[in-house]
N, C-alpha and C positions, 0 to 999 in steps of 0.2 A: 321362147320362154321369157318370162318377166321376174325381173329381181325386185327383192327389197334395197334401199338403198344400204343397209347393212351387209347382204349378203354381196355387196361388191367389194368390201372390204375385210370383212372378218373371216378370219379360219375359222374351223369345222368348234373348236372347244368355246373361244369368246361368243361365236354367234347362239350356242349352248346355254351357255351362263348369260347372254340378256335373255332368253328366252325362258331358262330357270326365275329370272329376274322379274318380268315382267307375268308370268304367270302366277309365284306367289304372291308377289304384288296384287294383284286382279282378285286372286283369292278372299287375301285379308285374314286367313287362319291357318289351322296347322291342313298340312297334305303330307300325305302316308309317302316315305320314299317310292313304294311301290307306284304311287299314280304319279308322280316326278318322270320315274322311269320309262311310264308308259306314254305320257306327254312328250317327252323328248327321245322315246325310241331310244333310249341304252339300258346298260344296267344297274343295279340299283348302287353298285358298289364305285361308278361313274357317274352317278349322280351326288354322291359324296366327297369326290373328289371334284365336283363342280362347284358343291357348296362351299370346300375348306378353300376352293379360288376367288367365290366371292367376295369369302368375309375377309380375304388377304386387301382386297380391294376397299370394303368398306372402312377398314383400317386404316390403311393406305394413303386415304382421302379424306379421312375426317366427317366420312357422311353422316349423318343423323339417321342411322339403320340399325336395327337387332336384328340378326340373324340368329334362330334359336336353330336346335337338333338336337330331338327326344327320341328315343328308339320308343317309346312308350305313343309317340304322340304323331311324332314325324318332323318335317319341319313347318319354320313361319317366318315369314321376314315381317316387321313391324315397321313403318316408315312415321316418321315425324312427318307431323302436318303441313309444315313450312317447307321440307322437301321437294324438287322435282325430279320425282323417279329415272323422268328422261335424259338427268344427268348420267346414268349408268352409261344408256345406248352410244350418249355422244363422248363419254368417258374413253368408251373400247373402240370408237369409228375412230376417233382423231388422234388414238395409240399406236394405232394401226401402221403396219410399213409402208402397205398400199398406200393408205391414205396421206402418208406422209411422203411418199414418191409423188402422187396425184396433186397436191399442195404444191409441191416445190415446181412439178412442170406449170404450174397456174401463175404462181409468182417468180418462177425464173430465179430463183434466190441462192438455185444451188449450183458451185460451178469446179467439184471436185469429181470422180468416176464415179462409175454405178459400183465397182469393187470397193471404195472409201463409204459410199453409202450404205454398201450390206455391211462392213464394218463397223460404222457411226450405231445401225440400228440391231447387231449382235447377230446373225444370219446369212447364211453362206449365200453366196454369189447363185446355184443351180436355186435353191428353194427359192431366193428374191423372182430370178427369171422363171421360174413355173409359177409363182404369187401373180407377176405380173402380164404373162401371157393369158391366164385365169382373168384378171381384170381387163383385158382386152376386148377377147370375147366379146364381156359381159355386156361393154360400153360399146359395143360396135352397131348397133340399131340407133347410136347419137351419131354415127356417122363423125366421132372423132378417133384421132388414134394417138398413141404415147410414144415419145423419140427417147427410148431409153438412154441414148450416149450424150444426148444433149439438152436432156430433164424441159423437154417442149410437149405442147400439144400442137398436135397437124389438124390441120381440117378447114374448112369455108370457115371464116372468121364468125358469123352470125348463129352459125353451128355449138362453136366454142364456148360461146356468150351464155347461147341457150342452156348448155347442157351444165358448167360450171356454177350458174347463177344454181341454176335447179338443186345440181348435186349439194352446195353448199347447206341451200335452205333446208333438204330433208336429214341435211347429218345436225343440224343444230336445231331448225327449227326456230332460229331468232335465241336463241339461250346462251352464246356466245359468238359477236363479232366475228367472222374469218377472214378479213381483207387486212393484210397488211401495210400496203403501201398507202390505205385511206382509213382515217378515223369513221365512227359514224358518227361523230358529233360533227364533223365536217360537211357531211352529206345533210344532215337531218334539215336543213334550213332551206336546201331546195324542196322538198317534199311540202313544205309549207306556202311555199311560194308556190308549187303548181296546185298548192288548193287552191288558192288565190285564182291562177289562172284557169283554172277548168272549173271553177265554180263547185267543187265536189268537197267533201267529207271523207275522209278514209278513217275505215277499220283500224284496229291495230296490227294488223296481219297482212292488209293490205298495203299499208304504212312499209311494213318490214321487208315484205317481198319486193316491193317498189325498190326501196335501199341497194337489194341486194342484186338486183338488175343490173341499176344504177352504178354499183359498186362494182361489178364485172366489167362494165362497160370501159369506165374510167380505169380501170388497172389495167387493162387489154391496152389502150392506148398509151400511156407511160412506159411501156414496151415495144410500144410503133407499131401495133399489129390495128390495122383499120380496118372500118365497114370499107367495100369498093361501091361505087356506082351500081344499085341494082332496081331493076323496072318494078319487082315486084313491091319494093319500097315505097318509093316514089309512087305507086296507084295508091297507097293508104296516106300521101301527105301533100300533093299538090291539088291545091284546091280545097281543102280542108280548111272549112270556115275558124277553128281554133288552134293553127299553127304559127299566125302570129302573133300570138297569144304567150308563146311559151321561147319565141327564139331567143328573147333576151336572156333566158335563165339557162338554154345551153350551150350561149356564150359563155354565159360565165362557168361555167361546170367545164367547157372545155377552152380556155382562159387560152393557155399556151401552147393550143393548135394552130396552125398555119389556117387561113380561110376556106381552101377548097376542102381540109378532111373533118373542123368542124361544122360546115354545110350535112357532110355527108353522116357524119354521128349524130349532128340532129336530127335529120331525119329519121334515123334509126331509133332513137330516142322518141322521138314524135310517135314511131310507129308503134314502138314497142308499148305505149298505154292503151294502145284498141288493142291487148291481148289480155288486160285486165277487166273484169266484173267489176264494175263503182255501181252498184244496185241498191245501194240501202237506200234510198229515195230516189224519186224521178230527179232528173235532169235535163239543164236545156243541151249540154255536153252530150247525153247520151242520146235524144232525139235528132242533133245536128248530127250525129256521125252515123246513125243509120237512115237518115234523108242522105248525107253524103254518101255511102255507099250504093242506094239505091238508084240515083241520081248517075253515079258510074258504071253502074251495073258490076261491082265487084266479083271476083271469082269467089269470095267469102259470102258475097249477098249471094248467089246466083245457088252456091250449095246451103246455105241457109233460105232462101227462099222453096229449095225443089223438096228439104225436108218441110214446112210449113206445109204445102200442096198435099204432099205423100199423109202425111198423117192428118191435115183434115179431112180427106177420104175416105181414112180406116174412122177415125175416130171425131163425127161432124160434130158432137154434144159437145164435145173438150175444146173445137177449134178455137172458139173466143178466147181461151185461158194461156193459150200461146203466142197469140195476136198483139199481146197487151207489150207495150216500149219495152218493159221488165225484163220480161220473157225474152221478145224480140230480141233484145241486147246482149241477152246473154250468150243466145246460141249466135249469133252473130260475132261475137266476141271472140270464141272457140273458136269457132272457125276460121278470123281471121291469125289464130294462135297457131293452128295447124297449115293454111299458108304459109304466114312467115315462118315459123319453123316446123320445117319437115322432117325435119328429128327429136318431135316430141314424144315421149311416150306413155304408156298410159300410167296412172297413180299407182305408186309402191303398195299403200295398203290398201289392197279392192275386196280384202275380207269383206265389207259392210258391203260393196256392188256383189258379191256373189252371195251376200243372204240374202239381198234383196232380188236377184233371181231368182232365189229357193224360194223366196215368199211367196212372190207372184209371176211366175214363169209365162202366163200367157200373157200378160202384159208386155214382159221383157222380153218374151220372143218374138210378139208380135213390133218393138220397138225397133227390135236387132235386125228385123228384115226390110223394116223402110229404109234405115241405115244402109243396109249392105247396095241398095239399091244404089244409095247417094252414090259407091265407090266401085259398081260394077264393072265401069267403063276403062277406070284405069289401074296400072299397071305399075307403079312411080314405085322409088321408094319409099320404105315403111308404110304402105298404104293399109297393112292391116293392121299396123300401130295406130294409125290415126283414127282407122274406123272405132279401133277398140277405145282410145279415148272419145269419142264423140256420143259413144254408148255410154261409156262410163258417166259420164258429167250430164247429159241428156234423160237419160233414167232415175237419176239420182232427182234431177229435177223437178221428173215430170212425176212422180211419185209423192214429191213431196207436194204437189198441186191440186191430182186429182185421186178420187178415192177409188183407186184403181180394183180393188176388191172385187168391183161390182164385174170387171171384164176377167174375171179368174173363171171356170168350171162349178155352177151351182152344185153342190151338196147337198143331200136333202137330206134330212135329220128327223128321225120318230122321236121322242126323248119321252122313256116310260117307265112306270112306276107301280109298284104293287100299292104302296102305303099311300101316298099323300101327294097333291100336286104343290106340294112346297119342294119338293125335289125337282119337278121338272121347271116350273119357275126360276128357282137360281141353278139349274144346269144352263138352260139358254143364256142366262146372263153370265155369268162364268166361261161359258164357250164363246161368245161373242167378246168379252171383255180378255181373254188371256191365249184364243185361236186366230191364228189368221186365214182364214179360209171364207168362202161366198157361201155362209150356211141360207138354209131354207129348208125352216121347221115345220112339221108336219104334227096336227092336232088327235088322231084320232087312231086307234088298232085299223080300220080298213085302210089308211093310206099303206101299210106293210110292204107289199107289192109294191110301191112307188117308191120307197125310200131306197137310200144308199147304205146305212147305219143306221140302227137299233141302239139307241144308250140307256142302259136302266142300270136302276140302281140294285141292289144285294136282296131284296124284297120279292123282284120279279122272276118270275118264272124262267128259265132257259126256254129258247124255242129249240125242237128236236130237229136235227141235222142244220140250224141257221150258221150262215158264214154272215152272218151281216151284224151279231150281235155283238156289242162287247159290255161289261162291266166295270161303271166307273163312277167316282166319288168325287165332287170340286173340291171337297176337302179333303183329300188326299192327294200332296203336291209329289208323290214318290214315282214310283215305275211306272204305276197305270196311268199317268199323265203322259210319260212318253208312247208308253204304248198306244194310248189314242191318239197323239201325234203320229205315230209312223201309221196308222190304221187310216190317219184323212188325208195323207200324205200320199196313201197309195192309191186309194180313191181318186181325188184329184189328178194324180197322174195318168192312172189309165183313162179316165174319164177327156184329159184333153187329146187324146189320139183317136177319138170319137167325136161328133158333132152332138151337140147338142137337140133333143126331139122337142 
C-alpha cells in the first residue's frame, strides 16, 4: 500500500479537515453538507464538527480565509489571493506528534524519555506507542526504522538521506525551511557555484530539492553518521569526465571532515546529481554522463538501454522521440535514482498517473508490460516499488510526447440528425474537443451495422430495440454528458479485450 505523505503523520480527524480543506478549496463555492459528507464518508453532523476545527485554526493563525456555513446554502471557504492553501497541509503535518518524534530523531535534539515527550506533546505514553508503531509500518518500504528510547533513525546511511531529504520536501514543499542545524542562506551559494560547474540552469524546484538533499546530507554528518565505501557509488563517479569539476566545492561544504570521509561524501554528493532531471535545455553535462554511462556499461544504462529496445519493438513510429539526449536522460536519470536508492518509492499523489491510466489504458498497459519485463528477473527489495516508480514517471512522460490517442481501441461513431447537419458538425467537434477516446466517425445511415454508437440528437427517431443509441446535446454540460462518458468508457473497455478486425 502507498501513503500520502500526510497520511503518515495525521490521525483519522486532522487528515479529514485537510481534506475538507482542500476540497472546498478546489470547489471555490458553496457545497451542501450533505456532498461534504459524502466526500469524506461521515456524517453530516461530523462534518460540522470539522468545520467548527477549522475555522479554530483559521483563527488560530491568522490566515486570510472565510469560512462561511449557511444551512440554506451549505458551506465555502473563500481564500485570499496572496494565500498558499498549502499552508493548512503543512500547518497539521508539522503539528503533528509523529512528525514531531520523526524531526527530533533526524536532528537528534531530543535527549529527555519517550514518557517526557508524550508529556511535552499532551498524550499518553500507549496512544504515542500505537501513533508510532502505525508510522513504522508505514516507513518500512524506506527500509528505515525509528529507536524510540534514543529519538534515532537506524538504517544504511544512504537510506536515511534518501528517505528524510524526501520526507521533508513533500511535508513543505519548499514553504518552510526544516533543517535546523543549517541555514539555507548558508547552503544557497553552493547551488550557484555547481551552475557554474555543470554548466546548467536550474528550476526553482530543482534549486530547492537540490538544497534539501544537500541539507540532509550535511546534518547527517555533524552527527558523525557517514556514507561507507560503496562500489555502487564509485561506478557513477570514477571516471566521470565532471567530477573535478565540483570537488572543490565539496570541500568546502564539508570544510571540517577528516580527508578520508570527505572523499567519500563527495562522492556521494557527486552521485547524488545523476538522480536529478537538468532537462530544460541540452547540455554538454547531460550528453557527457550518458557517453559516460554507456562507455561503462552502467547497471542504470543497461536497464535504460533494455527498455529503449523493448519499446522500440512495440512501438517503431515513436522510437525516434525517445532516442533524443532529453529523453535519453531522463530515463537514464531514474534509473540511476532507483540504483542508488533502493528505497525509493513511488509519488504520494499519483491521482493524475491513475487518470491517466483511465484515459488511455492500452497505452498504459501496454507501457506496464515492457516495464514488468525490465524487473522479471529479480527479486531484490522493493522491486515492485521501483517498477511502480519507473511506470509512474516513464508514462507520464511518454504521454506528454506522443499523441498516444491513436494506440487506444477505435470507436466508431454515426453522429445523426433529423434536423440539420449543423448538429452533427459541432457534435464531432465537441466530442473530439472535450472526449478522450480514438473516435472514427462515420458519414452515412448504411454504415449503422459498423458503428459502435449512434448519437443523435432529440429530432431523430429511436431505432426499435437499438442498444447502440444514445441521446445527446454538446450543449448540455449536465448528466447526459456523463452518461455518454460512461457509455464510451464501456465501449472502449470491452472493445480492448477483443483485437481489433
Amino acid at each position: 500500500m502507498h501513503y500520502k505523505v500526510e497520511d503518515l503523520f495525521l490521525r483519522t480527524e486532522d487528515r479529514r479537515i485537510l481534506e475538507l480543506t482542500e476540497y472546498l478549496n478546489h470547489t471555490g463555492d458553496w457545497v451542501t453538507a450533505k456532498d461534504v459528507a459524502t466526500r469524506l464518508d461521515c456524517s453530516t453532523q461530523t462534518v460540522y464538527a470539522y468545520t467548527e476545527k477549522l475555522d479554530y485554526f483559521i483563527a488560530q493563525n491568522d490566515w486570510p480565509l472565510t469560512l462561511e456555513i449557511a444551512k440554506s446554502k451549505g458551506i465555502r471557504l473563500t481564500v485570499n489571493t496572496d494565500f498558499y492553501i498549502g499552508t493548512i497541509r503543512h500547518h497539521l503535518i508539522t503539528s503533528s506528534v509523529v512528525f514531531k518524534f520523526f524531526d527530533a530523531c533526524f536532528h537528534e535534539n531530543y535527549f529527555r524519555s519517550l514518557t517526557a515527550f508524550a508529556e511535552e506533546n499532551f498524550i499518553s505514553i500507549p496512544s504515542l506507542n500505537t501513533y508510532l508503531s502505525d508510522f513504522q509500518n508505514k516507513i518500512a518500504p524506506y527500509l528505515v526504522r525509528i529507536d524510540r528510547a534514543n529519538f534515532r533513525l537506524i538504517g544504511e546511511e544512504h537510506h536515511i538521506r534518501y528517505f528524510t531529504s524526501t520526507i521533508y520536501w513533500h511535508c513543505s514543499n519548499g514553504l518552510k525551511w526544516p533543517f535546523k542545524n543549517i541555514s539555507r542562506e548558508q547552503m544557497l551559494p553552493y547551488t550557484e557555484r555547481f551552475k557554474v560547474a555543470y554548466q546548467l540552469d536550474f528550476n526553482n524546484i530543482v534549486r530547492e530539492k537540490l538544497l534539501y538533499r544537500i541539507a540532509a546530507c550535511k546534518t547527517r554528518t555533524i552527527h558523525a553518521h557517514f556514507i561507507p565505501d560503496q562500489s555502487n557509488i564509485n561506478e557513477l563517479v570514477l571516471g566521470h569526465p565532471y567530477y573535478r569539476n565540483v570537488v572543490a566545492i565539496h570541500r568546502d561544504i564539508y570544510a571540517e571532515l577528516d580527508p578520508v570521509h570527505t572523499n567519500l561524501e563527495s562522492s556521494f554528493l557527486f552521485a547524488i546529481f545523476q538522480t536529478f532531471a537538468f532537462f530544460g535545455v541540452e547540455s554538454d553535462y547531460l550528453q557527457d554522463t550518458i557517453h559516460f554511462h554507456q562507455q561503462k556499461n552502467t547497471l542504470s544504462w543497461q536497464k535504460t538501454k533494455k527498455f529503449l529496445d523493448e519499446f522500440s519493438k512495440v512501438y517503431p513510429r515513436e522510437a525516434h522521440l525517445v532516442h533524443t539526449s532529453r529523453v535519453l536522460g531522463y530515463l537514464l536519470f531514474i534509473q540511476t535514482r532507483l540504483f542508488l536508492f533502493s528505497n525509493m518509492q513511488p509519488d504520494y499523489y499519483y491521482e493524475d498517473f491513475m487518470a491517466l491510466q483511465q484515459k488511455y489504458p492500452a497505452f498504459s498497459n501496454s507501457i506496464s508490460a515492457i516495464i514488468d519485463s525490465l524487473y522479471r528477473s529479480e527479486d531484490g527489495a522493493n522491486t515492485n516499488e521501483k517498477k511502480l516508480v519507473f511506470l509512474q514517471k516513464t508514462t507520464r512522460l511518454l504521454i506528454s510526447l506522443i499523441p498516444v490517442i491513436k494506440y487506444e481501441p477505435i470507436i466508431y461513431v454515426l453522429i445523426a440528425s433529423g434536423d440539420s447537419s449543423v448538429f452533427v458538425d459541432y457534435a464531432m467537434s465537441e466530442l473530439r474537443r472535450h472526449f478522450d477516446f480514438n473516435f472514427h466517425f462515420l458519414y452515412n445511415m448504411e454504415a449503422y451495422l459498423e458503428c459502435d454508437l449512434v448519437i443523435a440528437d432529440s429530432y431523430f427517431p429511436d431505432f426499435e430495440g437499438s442498444q447502440k443509441l444514445i441521446y445527446w446535446s454538446p450543449a448540455n454540460h449536465s448528466s447526459n454528458w456523463n452518461a455518454l462518458n460512461t457509455k464510451l468508457v464501456d465501449i472502449r473497455d470491452k472493445k480492448m479485450n477483443r483485437p481489433e478486425v
